[in-house]
Every structure is written in C-alpha cells, then in structure tokens.
FIPA-320628 format. One line per field, with one value per residue (C-alpha): residue in three letters; residue number from 1; chain; x, y, z. Coordinates in Angstrom, 2 decimals, padded with zeros to 5 digits. Layout:
BEGIN
res = [ALA, ...];
n = [NUM, ...];
chain = [A, ...];
x = [X, ...];
y = [Y, ...];
z = [Z, ...];
//
This chain:
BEGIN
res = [UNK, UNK, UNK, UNK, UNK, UNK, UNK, UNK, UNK, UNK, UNK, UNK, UNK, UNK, UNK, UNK, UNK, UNK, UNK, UNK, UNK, UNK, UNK, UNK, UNK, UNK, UNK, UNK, UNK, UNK, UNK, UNK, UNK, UNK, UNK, UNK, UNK, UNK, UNK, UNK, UNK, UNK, UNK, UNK, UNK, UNK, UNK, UNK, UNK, UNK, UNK, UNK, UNK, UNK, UNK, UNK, UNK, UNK, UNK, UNK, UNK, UNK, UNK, UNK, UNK, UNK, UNK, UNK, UNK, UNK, UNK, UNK, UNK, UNK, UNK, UNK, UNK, UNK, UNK, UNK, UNK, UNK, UNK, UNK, UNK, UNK, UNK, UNK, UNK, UNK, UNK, UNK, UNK, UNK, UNK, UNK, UNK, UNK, UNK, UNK, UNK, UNK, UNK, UNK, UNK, UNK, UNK, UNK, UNK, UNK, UNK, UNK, UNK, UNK, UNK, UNK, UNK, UNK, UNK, UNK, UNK, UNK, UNK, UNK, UNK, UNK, UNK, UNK, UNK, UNK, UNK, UNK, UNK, UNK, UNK, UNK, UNK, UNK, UNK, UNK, UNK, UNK, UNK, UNK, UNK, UNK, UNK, UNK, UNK, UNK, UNK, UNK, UNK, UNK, UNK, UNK, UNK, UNK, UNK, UNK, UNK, UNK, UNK, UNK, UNK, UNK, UNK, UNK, UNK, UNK, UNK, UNK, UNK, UNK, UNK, UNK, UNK, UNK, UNK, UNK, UNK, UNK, UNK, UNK, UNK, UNK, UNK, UNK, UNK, UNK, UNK, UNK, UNK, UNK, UNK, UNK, UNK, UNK, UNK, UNK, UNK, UNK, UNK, UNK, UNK, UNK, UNK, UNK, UNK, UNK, UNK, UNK, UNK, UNK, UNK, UNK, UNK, UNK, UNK, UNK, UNK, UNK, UNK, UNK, UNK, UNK, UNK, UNK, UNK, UNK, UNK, UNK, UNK, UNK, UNK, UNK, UNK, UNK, UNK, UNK, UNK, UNK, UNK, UNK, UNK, UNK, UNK, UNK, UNK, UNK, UNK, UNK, UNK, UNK, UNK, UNK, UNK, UNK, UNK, UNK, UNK, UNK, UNK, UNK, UNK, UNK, UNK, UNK, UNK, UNK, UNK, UNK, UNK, UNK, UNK, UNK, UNK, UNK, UNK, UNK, UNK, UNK, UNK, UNK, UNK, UNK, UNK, UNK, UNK, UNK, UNK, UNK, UNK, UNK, UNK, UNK, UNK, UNK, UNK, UNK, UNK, UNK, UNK, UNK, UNK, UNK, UNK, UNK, UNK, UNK, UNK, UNK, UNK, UNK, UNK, UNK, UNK, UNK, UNK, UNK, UNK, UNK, UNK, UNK, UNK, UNK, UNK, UNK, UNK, UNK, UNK, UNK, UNK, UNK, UNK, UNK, UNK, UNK, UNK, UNK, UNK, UNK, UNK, UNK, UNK, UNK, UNK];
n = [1, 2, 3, 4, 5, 6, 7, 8, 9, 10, 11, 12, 13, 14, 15, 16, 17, 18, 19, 20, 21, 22, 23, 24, 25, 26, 27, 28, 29, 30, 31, 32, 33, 34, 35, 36, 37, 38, 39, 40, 41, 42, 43, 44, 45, 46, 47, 48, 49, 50, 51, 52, 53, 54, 55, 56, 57, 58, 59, 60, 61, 62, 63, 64, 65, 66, 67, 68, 69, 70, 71, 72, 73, 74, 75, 76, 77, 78, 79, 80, 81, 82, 83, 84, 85, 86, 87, 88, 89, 90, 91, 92, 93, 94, 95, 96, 97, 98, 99, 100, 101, 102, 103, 104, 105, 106, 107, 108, 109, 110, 111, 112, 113, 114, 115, 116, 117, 118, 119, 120, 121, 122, 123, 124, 125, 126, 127, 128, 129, 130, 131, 132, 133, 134, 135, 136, 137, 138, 139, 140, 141, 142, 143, 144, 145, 146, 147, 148, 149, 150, 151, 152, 153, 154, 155, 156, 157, 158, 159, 160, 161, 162, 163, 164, 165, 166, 167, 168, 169, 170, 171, 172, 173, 174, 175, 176, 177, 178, 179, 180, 181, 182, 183, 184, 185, 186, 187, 188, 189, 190, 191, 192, 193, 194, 195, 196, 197, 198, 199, 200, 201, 202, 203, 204, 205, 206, 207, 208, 209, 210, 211, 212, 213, 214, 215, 216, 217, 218, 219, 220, 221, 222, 223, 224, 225, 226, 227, 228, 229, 230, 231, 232, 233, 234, 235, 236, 237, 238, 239, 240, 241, 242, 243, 244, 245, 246, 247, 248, 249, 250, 251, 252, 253, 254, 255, 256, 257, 258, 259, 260, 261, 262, 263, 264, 265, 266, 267, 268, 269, 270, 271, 272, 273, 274, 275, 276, 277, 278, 279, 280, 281, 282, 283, 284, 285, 286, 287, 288, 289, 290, 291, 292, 293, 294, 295, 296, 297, 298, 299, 300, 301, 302, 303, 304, 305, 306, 307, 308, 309, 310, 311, 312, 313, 314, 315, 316, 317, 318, 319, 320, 321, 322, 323, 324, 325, 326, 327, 328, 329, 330, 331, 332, 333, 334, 335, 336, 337, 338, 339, 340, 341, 342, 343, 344, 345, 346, 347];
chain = [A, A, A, A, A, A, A, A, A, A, A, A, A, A, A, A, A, A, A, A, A, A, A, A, A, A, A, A, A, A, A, A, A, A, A, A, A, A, A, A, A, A, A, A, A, A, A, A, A, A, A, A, A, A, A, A, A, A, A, A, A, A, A, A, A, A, A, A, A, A, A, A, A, A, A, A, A, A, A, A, A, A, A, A, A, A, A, A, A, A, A, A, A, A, A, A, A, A, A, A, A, A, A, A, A, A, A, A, A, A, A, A, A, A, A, A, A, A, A, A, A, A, A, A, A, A, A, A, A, A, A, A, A, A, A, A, A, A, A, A, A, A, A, A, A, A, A, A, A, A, A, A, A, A, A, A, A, A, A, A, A, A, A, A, A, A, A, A, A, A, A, A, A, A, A, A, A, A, A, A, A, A, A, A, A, A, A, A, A, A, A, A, A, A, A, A, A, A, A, A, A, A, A, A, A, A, A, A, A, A, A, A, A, A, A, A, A, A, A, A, A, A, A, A, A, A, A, A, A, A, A, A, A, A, A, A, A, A, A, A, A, A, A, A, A, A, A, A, A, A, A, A, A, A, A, A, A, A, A, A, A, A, A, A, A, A, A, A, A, A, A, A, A, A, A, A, A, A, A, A, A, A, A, A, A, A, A, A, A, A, A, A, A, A, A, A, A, A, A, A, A, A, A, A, A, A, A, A, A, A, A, A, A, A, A, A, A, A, A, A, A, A, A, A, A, A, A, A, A, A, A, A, A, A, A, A, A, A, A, A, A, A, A, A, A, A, A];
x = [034.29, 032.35, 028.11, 026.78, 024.47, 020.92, 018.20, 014.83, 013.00, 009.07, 008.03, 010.72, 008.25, 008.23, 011.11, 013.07, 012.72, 013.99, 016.56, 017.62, 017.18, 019.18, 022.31, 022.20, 022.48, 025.03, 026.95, 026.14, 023.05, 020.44, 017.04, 013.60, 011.07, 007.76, 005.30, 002.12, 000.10, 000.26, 000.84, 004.30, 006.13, 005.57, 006.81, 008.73, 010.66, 012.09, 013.01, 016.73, 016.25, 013.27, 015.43, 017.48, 015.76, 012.40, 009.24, 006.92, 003.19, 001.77, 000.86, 002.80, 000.55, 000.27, 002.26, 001.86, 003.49, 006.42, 007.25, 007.04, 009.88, 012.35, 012.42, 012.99, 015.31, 017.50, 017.79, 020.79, 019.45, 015.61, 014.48, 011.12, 010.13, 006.14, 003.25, 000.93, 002.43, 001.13, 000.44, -002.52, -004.14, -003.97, -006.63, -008.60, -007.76, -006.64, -007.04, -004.93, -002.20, -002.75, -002.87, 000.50, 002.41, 001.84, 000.07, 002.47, 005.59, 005.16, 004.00, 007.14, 009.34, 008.40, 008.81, 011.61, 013.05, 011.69, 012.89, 015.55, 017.05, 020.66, 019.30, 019.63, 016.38, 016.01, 012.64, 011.78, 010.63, 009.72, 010.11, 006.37, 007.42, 008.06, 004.82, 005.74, 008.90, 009.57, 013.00, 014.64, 016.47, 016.11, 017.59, 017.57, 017.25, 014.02, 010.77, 008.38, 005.21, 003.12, -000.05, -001.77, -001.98, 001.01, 003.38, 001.91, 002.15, 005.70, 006.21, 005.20, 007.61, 010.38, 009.36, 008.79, 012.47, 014.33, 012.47, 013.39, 017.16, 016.97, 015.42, 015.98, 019.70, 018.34, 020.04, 017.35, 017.04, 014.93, 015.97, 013.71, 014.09, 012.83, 011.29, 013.15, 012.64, 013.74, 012.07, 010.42, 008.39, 004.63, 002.73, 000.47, 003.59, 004.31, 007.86, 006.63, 003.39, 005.75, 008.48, 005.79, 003.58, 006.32, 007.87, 004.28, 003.65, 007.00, 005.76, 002.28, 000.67, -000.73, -001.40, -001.66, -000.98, -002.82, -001.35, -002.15, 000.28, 003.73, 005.45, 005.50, 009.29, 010.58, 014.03, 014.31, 017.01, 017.65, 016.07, 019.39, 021.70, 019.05, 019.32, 022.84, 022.33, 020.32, 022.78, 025.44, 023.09, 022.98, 026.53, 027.24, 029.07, 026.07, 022.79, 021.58, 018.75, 019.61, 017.89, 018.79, 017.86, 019.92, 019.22, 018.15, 014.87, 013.56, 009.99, 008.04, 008.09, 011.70, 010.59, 008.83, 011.72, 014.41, 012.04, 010.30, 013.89, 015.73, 012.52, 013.23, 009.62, 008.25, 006.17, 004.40, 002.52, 001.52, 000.79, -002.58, -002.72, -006.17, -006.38, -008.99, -005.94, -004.70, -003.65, -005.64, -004.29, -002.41, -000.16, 003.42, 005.31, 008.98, 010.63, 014.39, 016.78, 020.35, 022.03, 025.45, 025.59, 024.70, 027.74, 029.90, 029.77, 028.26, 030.46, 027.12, 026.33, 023.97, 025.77, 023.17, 022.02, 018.12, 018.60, 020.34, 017.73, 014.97, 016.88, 017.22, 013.29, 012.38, 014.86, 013.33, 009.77, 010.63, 012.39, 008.94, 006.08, 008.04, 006.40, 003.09, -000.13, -001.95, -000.89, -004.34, -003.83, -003.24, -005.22, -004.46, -002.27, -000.87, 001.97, 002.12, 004.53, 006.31, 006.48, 009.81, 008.23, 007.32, 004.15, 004.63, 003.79, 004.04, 006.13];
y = [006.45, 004.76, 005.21, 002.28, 001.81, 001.75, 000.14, -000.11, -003.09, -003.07, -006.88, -007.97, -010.83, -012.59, -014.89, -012.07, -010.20, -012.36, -013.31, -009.70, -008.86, -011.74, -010.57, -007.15, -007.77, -010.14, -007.66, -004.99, -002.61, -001.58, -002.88, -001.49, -003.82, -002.65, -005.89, -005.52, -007.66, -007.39, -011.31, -010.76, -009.83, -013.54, -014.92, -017.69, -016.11, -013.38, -015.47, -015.40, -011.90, -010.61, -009.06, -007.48, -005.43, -003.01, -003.86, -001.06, -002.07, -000.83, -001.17, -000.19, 002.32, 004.23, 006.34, 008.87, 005.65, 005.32, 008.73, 008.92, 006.24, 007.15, 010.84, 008.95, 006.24, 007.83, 005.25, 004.55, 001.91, 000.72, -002.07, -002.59, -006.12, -005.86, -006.67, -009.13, -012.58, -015.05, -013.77, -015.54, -013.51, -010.55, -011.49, -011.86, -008.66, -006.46, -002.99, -004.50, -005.13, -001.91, 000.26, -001.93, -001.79, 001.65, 004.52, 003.41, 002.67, 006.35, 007.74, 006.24, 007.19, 010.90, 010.74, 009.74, 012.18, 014.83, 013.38, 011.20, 011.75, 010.13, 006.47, 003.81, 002.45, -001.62, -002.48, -005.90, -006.09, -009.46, -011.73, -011.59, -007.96, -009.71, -012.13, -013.93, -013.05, -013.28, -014.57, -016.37, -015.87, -012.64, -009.52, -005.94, -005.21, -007.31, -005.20, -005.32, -006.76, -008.22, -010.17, -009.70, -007.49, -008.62, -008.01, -005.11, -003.25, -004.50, -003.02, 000.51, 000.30, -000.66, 002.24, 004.98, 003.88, 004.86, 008.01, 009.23, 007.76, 009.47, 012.92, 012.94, 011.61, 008.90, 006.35, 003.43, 000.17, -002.66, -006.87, -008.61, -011.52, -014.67, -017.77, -018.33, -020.70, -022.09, -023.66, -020.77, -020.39, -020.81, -023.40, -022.56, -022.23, -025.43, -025.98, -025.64, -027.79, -030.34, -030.68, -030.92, -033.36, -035.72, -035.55, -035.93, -039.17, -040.48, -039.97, -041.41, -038.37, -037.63, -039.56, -038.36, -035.20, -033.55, -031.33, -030.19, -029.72, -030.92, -030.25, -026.44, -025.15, -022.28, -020.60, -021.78, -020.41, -019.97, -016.98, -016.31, -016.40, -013.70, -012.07, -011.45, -009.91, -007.24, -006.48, -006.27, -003.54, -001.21, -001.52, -001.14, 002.00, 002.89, 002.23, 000.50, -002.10, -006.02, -009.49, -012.10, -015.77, -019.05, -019.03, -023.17, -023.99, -027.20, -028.68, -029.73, -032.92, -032.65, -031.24, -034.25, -036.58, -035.30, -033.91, -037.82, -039.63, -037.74, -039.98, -042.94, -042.24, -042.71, -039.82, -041.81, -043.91, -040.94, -037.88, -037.72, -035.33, -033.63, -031.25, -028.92, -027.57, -026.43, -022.75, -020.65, -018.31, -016.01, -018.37, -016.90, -018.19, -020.61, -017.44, -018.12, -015.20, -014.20, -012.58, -011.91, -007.90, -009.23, -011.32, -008.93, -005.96, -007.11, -010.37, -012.25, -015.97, -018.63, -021.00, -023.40, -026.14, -026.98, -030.18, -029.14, -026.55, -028.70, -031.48, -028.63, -027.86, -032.03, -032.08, -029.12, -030.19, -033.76, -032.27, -029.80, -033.08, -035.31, -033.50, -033.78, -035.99, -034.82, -033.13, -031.69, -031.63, -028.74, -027.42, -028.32, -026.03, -027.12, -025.02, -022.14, -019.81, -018.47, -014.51, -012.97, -010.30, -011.49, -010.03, -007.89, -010.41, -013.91, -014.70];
z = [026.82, 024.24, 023.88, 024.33, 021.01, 021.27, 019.44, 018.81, 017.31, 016.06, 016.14, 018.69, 019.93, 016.56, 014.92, 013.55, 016.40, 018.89, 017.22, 016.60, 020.06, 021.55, 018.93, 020.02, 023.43, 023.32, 021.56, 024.43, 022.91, 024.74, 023.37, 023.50, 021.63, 020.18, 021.11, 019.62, 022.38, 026.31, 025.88, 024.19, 027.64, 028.36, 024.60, 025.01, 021.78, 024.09, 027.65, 027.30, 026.75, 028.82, 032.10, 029.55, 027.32, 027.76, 026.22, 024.46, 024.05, 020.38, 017.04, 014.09, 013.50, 016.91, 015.62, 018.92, 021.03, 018.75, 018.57, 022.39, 022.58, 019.93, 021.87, 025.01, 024.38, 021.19, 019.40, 016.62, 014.71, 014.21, 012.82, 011.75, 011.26, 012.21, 009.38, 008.84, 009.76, 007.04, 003.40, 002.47, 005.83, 003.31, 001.36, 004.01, 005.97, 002.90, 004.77, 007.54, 005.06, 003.63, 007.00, 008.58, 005.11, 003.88, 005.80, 009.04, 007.03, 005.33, 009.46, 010.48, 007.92, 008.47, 012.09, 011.88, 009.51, 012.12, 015.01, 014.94, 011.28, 011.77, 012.98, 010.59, 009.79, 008.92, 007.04, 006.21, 002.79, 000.74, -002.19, -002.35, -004.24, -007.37, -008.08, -010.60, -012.39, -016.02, -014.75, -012.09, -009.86, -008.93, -008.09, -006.85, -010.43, -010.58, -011.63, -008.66, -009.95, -006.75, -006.95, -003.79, -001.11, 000.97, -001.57, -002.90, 000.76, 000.69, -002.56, -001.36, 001.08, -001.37, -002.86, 000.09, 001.78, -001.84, -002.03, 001.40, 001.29, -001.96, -001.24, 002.70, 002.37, 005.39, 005.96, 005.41, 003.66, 002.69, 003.16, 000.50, 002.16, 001.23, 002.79, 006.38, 008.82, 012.33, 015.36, 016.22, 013.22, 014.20, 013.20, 010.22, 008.19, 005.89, 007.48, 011.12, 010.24, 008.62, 011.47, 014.29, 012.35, 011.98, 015.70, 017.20, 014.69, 016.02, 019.61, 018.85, 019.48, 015.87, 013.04, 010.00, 008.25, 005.56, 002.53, -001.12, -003.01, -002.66, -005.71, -004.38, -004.25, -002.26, -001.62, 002.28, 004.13, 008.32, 010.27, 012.09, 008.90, 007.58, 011.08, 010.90, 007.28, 008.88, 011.14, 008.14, 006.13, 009.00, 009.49, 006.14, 004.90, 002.41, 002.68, -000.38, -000.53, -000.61, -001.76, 001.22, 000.12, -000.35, -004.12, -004.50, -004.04, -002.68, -003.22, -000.36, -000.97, -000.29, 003.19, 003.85, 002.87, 005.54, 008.28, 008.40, 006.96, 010.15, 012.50, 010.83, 009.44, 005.79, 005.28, 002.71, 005.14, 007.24, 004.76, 003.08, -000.35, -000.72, -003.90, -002.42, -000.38, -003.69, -003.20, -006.34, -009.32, -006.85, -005.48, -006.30, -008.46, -007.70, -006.50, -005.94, -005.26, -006.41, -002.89, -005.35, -003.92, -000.27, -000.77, -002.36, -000.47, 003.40, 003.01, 003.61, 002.99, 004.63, 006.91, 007.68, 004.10, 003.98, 005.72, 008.75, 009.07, 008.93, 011.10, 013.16, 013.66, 014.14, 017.08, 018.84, 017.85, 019.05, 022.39, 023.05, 022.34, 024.34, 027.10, 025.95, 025.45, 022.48, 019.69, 017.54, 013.83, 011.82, 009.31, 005.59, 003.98, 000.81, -000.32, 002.32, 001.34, 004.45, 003.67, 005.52, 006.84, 010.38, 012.52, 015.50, 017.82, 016.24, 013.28];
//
C-alpha cells in the first residue's frame, strides 16, 4: 500500500500558500500549514481547503513550534513561503527582514538536517536578489547584488540552501521567482490596487485613482503557473536552484490599458499621476528573467499571457464590489514592485 505523502507549508494563508495547499490536496497529501496569525484559520485564501488540512499557529522563527510539528507529522516535502509580504516594508522594519530571512532560514535549515534530513525543502527566494543587473534577462548564473534589505535576506538564503545541499547532501532548493499575481494578491500591490480601482470606478463606488510612476515595467506572471513550478522542483530528480518568471516585461501603464479597456473604461479620465509617489534610488531596476533551465529540465512554462491575468483579477474584483457600497481609496503607490516571496499570513 502506498504512504500517502505529507507536507508541510510555512505561509499557507498567503497567495502561494493557498494555492499550494489546494494542489496538494487535490492530489491526495496531507497538509499541515504554518499560519502566522490566529486570524488565518478564517482566510478566505484557505476556505476550499480549511476541513481538509491542519493549521499550526507560529512564526517563522519559533523555531521550538516548528520543530514540534515536523517530529509529529513527518513530513516529505516543506515548503517555506513565509517573509515579509511587501519589499518596500523592509526598509521600514529592516531587523524584521533580517530575523524572518536569515537567523530562521539558517534555524530551520539545521533542524531540519537533525530531524527530518530526507524531506525536500522548497524556499521561496526572489528577483529582488539581483538589484540591478548589469544584464538582462537574467539567470541562475546572475551575480546576486541586492539593494535593500528584502533582497539582501533573500540573498542569504540563496546562499545558506547551496551550502547545506552542498555540504549536507539535502535535498533543498530556492524559486527566484519574480513578480506574480492573481486575485488574491492584497491590495497595496500595484496590480491588486489597479484591478480593484477600476472595477469599483465601473460600479460608481470610487473615483479616481492615484499613481506615480507608470512607465515602471516588471516581469508579471500568474501565482498558480509559479505554484505548479514549485511542485516540479521538489519532484525533480536533482535538486538544483531555478529562476521562474515569464521573461517580457510590461509597464504599468500597460496595466492600466487592459485592466480599464476590459470595463469599457479609459483610465485616462480616472487616474491622477502625482510625482511625489516616485519610488527613490533603491527602486530595482526592469528585472526580467530567463526560466530556459525551468523549461528544460522541469518541463515548465507559464500558461496564462499578462492580459488574461489581469482580465482575470477585474472579473473577480468586479464580482467581490458588486456586493458592496463604498470602496475607500488606496494609498498612492507608484511603481510597487510585487516581491514573490509572500508573508506568512497575507501575500
């Protein structure tokens, strides 16, 4: 008779997460996901999921909870998909970023090497790792060079999970993802604030939106396509790390063409440009990736184009507001750079 396969996932609340979860169960795993707030047992993220799977209360860095559950529940496979949801937060909470992306990552690393060293280990790295490249796109190859804290504390993980696959023979590996989206993205992020905007102006409920600048270009692909690469990594014969991206880029000014074109909606007569919403000398740089060895050897590829992604997030904005009054207006954020690595409880 066959085991069934277990897993455990760190950030299950968030968009990764939840997607993850809801693909392992339909393909018969049992789940345990690490929530980082009491509130996540009620996420709307996990309620196709939530009599199926068991839900763990902690932070990444309770290190004493974690290693409670992996001796209880065995787990094959973890994925760890918890950090500090935005990027720009890590400026303001550096030590956060520093305590979530390096300290823990290292705790957990050497847990799990004590207690549980056959899993397969999942950790969701960034494009924010590279800063801003000499060239594009970019690689595995591609020197690491971050410019803030985010990516920096991604970095160090790149870093820790080769040394341990290298001198602990572990089976772990890093998806530098870049920018992914769907309707479940929350709402600071450009995408999300874009998509809502222009469903709640078509429904009267808002009317006007406010961004800096628009000219900003990012490497947009769907959270369930990069899902499913996970999935392919830890299935994967080797464990090697892996850039997952779309490789085109598309400004956001392109964002506001189909997500107010697919309302009918000229996003012209409803979007107001203020430069103070500028993002400052640390913005990264147009990062586009090259996904060739995801391709080649996991037989990966994005299956959903930029347009029917975003069409994608106006219908199920338009379908939530439709139910609603009032819709308050978001706060300015000119080119925000969704970073892949969602937060325990909320990207």
């Amino acid at each position: 008779m066959t085991e069934t396969r277990r897993a455990l996932v760190i950030g299950a609340a968030g968009q990764d997460g939840s997607y993850l979860c809801e693909a392992l169960v339909e393909d018969g795993y049992r789940v345990v996901g690490v929530v980082r707030s009491a509130a996540a047992n009620a996420s709307p993220n996990l309620a196709s999921v939530a009599e199926r799977i068991n839900l763990v209360q902690a932070d990444l860095a309770e290190t004493h909870v974690l290693e409670a559950t992996i001796r209880a529940f065995r787990p094959h496979e973890l994925y760890n998909l918890a950090s500090v949801s935005f990027g720009p937060d890590a400026w303001t909470q550096p030590m956060e970023t520093a305590r979530l992306g390096t300290v823990a990552i290292a705790a957990l690393l050497d847990m799990i090497r004590k207690v549980e060293p056959g899993l397969r280990f999942f950790q969701s790295s960034s494009s924010w790792v590279f800063g801003q490249p000499e060239r594009s796109p970019q690689t595995e190859d591609t020197p690491r060079a971050p410019i803030e804290p985010y990516g920096a504390a991604k970095a160090f993980g790149d870093f820790l999970i080769r040394a341990y696959r290298h001198h602990h023979g572990m089976f772990a590996c890093s998806g530098i993802f870049y920018n992914h989206e769907s309707p479940r993205r929350p709402e600071r992020f450009v995408t999300r604030k874009v998509t809502r905007a222009a469903a709640a102006i078509k429904l009267g409920q808002l009317s006007e939106l406010t961004l800096g600048d628009i000219e900003a270009r990012r490497d947009w692909g769907y959270a369930k396509d990069y899902v499913q690469a996970i999935r392919l990594m830890l299935a994967a014969p080797v464990a090697r790390d892996y850039v997952v991206a779309t490789g085109e880029t598309h400004s956001i000014r392109e964002l506001l063409d189909v997500a107010f074109g697919r309302l009918g909606l000229d996003w012209q007569a409803h979007v107001r440009l203020d430069s103070t919403y500028r993002r400052g000398p640390a913005e990264i740089a147009e990062l586009v990736g090259d996904a060739t060895a995801a391709r080649e050897s996991l037989g990966w590829a994005p299956t959903v184009t930029f347009e029917e992604l975003i069409g994608m997030m106006v219908d199920a904005d338009l379908a939530e507001l439709a139910g609603t009054t009032a819709v308050a207006p978001a706060a300015p954020d000119a080119a925000a750079p969704t970073p892949v690595a969602p937060a325990t409880d909320s990207a």
